[in-house]
N, C-alpha and C positions, 0 to 999 in steps of 0.2 A: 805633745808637740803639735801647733800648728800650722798653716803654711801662711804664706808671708802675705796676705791676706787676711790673716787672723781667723780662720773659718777652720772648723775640725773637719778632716776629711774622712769621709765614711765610705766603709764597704758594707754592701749588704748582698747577704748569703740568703737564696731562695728569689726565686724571680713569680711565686705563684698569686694565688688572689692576694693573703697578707702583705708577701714580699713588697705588692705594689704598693699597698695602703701606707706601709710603714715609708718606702722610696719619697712615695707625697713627703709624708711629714718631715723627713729630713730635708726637702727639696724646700717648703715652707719654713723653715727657720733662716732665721738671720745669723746664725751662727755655727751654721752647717755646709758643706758641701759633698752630693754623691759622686764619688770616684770610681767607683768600680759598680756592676752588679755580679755576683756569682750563681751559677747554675750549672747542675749535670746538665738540661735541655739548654744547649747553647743558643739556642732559636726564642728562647724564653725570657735568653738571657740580655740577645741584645735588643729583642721588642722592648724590655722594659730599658736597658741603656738606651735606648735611641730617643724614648720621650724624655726621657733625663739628662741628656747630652753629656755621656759619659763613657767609660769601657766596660764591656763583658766578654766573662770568660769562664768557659765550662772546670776550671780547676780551682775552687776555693780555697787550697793552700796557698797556690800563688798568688791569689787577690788580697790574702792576709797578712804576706811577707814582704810587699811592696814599701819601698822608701816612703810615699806619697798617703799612706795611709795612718789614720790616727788613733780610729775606732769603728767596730765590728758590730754590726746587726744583723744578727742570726734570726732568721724566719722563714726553718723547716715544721714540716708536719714530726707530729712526735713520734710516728712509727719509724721515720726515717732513721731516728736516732741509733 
């Protein structure tokens, strides 16, 4: 599902060095929009929402259960797993 825009809306889980690299990339497509970022460090989370002009929020279930959401980018460290 897209929004009525036609643009997939993405959440992305990890606000850290990666998280941001990958935030760019989705922010650079024409066929993307960031809607949410997720992070435990909520402070993490909306330094990287706010260069992205989007929501954050310290609870990743909630950011992945959202109406408004279409597709998930996961970008934790692998010990976190």
């Amino acid at each position: 599902m897209e929004s009525e825009n036609g643009k997939i809306r993405v959440v992305l889980i990890g606000a850290g060095r990666f998280g941001s690299k990958r935030a760019a990339a989705v922010s650079k497509s024409p066929r993307c929009t960031l809607t949410v970022v997720a992070d435990p460090n909520l402070q993490a989370a909306k330094v990287l929402a706010d260069q992205f002009a989007c929501r954050a929020t310290d609870e990743w279930k909630s950011a992945v259960s959202q109406e408004d959401v279409d597709a998930v980018v996961v970008s934790t460290p692998t010990y976190r797993l």
